[in-house]
C-alpha positions in Angstrom: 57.9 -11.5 -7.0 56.2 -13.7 -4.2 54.1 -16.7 -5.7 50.3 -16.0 -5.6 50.6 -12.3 -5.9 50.2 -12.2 -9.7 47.1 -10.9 -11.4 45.1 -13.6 -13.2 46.0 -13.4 -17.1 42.4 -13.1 -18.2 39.0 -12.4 -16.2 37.8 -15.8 -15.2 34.0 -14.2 -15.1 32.2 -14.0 -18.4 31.5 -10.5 -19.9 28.4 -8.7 -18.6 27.0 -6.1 -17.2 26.4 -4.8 -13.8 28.2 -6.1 -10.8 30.0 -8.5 -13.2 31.6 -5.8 -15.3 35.3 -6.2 -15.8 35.6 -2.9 -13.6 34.0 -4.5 -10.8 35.5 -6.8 -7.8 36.7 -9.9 -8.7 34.4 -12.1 -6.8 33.2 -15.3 -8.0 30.7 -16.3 -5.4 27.4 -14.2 -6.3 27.3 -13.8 -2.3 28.9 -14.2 0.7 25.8 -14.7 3.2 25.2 -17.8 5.1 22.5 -16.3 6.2 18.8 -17.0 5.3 18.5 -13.7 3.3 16.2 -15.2 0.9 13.2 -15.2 3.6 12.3 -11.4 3.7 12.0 -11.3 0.3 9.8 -14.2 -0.1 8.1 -13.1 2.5 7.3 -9.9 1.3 6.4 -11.5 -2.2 3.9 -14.1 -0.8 2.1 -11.4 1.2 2.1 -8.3 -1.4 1.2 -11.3 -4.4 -2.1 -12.7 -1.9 -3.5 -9.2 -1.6 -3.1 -8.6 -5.4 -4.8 -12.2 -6.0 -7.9 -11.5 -3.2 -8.3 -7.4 -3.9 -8.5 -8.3 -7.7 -11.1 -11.0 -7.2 -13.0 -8.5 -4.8 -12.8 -5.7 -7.1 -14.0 -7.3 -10.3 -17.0 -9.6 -8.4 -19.1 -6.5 -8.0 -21.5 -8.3 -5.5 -21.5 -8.7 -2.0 -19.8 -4.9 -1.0 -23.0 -3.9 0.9 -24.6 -5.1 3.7 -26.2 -2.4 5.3 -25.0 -0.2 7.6 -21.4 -1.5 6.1 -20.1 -0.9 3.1 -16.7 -2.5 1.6 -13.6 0.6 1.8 -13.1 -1.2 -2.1 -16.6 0.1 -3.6 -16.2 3.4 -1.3 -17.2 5.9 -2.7 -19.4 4.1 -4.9 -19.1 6.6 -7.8 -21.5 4.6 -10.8 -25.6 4.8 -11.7 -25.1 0.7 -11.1 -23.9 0.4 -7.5 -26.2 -0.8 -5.0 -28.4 1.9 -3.3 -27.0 2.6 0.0 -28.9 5.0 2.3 -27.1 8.3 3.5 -24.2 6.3 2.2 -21.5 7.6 -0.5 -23.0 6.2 -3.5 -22.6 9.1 -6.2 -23.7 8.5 -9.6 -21.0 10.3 -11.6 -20.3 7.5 -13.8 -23.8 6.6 -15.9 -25.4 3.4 -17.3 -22.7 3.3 -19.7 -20.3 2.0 -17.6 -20.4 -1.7 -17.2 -17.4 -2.9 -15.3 -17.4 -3.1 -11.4 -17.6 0.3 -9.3 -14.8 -0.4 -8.0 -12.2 -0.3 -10.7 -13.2 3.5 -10.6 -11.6 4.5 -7.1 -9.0 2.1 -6.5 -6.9 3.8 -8.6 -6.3 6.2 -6.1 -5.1 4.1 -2.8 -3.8 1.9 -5.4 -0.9 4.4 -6.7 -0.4 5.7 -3.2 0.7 2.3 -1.9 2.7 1.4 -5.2 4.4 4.4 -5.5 5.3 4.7 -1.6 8.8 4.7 -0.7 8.4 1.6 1.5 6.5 -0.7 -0.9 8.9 0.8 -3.6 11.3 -0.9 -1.2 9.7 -4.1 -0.6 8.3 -4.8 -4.6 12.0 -4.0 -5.8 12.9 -6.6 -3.6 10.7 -9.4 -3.8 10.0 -9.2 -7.3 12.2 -7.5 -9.2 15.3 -8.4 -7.4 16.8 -4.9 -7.1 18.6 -5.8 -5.0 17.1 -8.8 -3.4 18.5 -8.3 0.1 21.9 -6.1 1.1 24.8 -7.6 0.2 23.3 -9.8 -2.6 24.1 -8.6 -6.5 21.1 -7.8 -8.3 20.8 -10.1 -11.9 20.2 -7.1 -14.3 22.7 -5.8 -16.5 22.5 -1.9 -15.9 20.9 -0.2 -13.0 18.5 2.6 -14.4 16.9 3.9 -11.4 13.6 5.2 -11.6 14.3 7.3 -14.7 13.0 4.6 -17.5 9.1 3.5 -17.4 7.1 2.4 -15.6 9.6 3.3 -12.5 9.6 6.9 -13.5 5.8 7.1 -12.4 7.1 7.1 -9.2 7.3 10.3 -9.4 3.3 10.7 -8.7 3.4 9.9 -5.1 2.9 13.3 -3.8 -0.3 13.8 -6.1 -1.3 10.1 -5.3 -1.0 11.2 -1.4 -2.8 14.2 -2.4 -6.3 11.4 -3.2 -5.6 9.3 -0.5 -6.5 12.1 1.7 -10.1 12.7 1.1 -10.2 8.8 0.2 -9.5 8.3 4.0 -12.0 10.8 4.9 -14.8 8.8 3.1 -13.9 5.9 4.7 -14.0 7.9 7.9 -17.8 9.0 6.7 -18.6 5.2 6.7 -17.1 4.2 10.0 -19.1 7.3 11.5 -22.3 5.3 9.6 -21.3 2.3 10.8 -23.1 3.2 14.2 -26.0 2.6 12.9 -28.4 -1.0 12.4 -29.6 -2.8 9.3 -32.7 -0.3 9.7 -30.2 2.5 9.8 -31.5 3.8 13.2 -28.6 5.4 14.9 -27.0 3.9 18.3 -26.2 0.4 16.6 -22.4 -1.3 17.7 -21.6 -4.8 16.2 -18.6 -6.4 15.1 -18.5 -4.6 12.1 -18.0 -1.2 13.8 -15.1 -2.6 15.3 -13.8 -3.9 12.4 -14.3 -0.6 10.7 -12.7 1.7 13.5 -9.5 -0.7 13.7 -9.6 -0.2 9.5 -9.9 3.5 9.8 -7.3 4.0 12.9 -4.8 2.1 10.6 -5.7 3.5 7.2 -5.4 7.4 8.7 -2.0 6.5 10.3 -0.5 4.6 7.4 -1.2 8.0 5.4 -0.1 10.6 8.0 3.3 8.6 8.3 3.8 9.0 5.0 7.4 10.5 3.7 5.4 13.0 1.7 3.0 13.8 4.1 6.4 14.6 6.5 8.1 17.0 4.1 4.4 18.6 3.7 3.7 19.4 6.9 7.7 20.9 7.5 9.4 20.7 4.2 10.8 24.0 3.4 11.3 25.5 6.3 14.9 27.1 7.8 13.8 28.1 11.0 11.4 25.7 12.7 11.2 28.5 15.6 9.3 31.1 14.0 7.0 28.2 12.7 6.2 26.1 15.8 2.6 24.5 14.3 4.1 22.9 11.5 7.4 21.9 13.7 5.2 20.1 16.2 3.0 18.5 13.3 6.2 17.4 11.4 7.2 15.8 14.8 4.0 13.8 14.9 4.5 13.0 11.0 8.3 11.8 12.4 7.1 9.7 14.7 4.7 7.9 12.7 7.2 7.6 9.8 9.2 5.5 12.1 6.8 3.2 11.9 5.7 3.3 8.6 6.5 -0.3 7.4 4.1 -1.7 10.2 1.7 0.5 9.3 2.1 -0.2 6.0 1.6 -3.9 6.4 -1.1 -3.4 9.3 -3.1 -1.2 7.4 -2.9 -3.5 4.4 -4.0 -6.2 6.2 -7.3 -4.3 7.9 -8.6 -3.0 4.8 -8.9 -6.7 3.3 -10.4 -7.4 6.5 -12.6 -4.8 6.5 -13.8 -5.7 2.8 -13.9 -9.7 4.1 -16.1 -8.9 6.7 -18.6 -7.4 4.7 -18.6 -9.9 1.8 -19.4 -12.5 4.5 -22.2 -10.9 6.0 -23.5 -9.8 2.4 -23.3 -12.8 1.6 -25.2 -14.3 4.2 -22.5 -16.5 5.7 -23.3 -15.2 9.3 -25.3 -12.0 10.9 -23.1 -8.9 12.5 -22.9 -9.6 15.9 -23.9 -7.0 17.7 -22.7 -5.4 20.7 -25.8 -2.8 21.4 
């Protein structure tokens, strides 16, 4: 027998689980990159963990969401007896003097789950906190992989039903751009900054949704002959073409919304006055 062809007497790895089972490759290195794969990761980390640490401090300062004719998209639709009046504005008291937290605790719930559970955050959480897998070709550290059949990964699940509220969530927020043309006396035929802001918010918030997977297999799921259905072929076309984009809409859209709520807290708050355009 040639020297150097013999199998190792015992497993030099210790025992474990996962891709260090003794069924597994032989490979002592836990990767083979050279390659900086560790950047997308942390990356992705740094900027999902900053808009955790900013929405949460927004969300539970209930002050400084209005500054008429804007409203933040965090306290929209501002659903307790305690929210600031806002005229014409969606402030519905559904939730009485009883409740005491901030308003909005109550609908961030919904754009919350959508983003969580959607299948490019699932992507880009797994990764950069959860290290499953951190990047392709690098083992992941947990013993046993389970999937998203265990909880709180089986919630998952939800996304469809969570895409279900995003969809009239976005069409409030639409309702508060369209109000957005109007001054701090509410007369209509008002443009400053803040309208801006808020059209760039909605464009980005209504194509972020529409590109979702689920909103794709909606629109032309099912179906074994696109011919004899040619509305839905041409809107799951549209949905297709947004879905190819849907990580930058993801992270765009992500990015406006805090703006959006930004801009308001600073003019609530009196650090400038809207500029205004006419």
């Amino acid at each position: 027998m040639a020297t150097g062809t013999e199998p190792p007497a015992t497993d030099p790895r210790p025992p474990s689980g996962g891709v260090r089972a003794p069924a597994r490759a032989a490979i002592g290195a836990p990767h083979l990159r050279t390659d900086r794969w560790w950047l997308a990761p942390a990356a992705t980390a740094a900027g999902l963990l900053a808009f955790v640490v900013y929405s949460t401090w927004r969300a539970f300062a209930d002050a400084h969401y209005y500054a008429a004719p804007y409203v933040s998209p965090f306290y929209s639709p501002c659903l307790a007896e305690r929210c600031e009046p806002m005229r014409a504005g969606p402030n519905w008291e559904i939730f009485g003097s009883w409740w005491g937290l901030s308003p909005a605790i109550i609908i961030l719930v919904f754009p919350l789950g959508f983003r969580l559970t959607c299948y490019y955050y699932r992507k880009a959480y797994y990764r950069g906190f959860w290290a499953s897998p951190p990047a392709c070709a690098v083992a992941e550290p947990h013993r046993r992989y389970t999937g998203e059949t265990r909880f709180p990964l089986v919630l998952q699940n939800l996304h469809r039903y969570f895409f279900y509220a995003a969809i009239p969530v976005a069409g409030i927020l639409t309702y508060d751009t369209v109000l957005a043309f109007r001054d701090e006396h509410y007369a209509w035929g008002h443009m400053g900054l803040g309208t801006l802001v808020f059209l760039v918010n909605i464009v980005l918030i209504w194509a972020y949704t529409l590109s979702c997977h689920s909103c794709r297999h909606i629109v032309g799921g099912k179906l074994k002959h696109f011919s004899r259905h040619p509305v839905r072929y041409r809107m799951w076309q549209w949905a297709g073409r947004l879905n190819a984009r849907h990580m930058q809409l993801a992270w765009a859209s992500l990015l406006s919304v805090a703006l959006a709520d930004l801009y308001v807290y600073l003019v609530a708050s009196g650090v400038f006055d809207d500029p205004r355009f006419f």
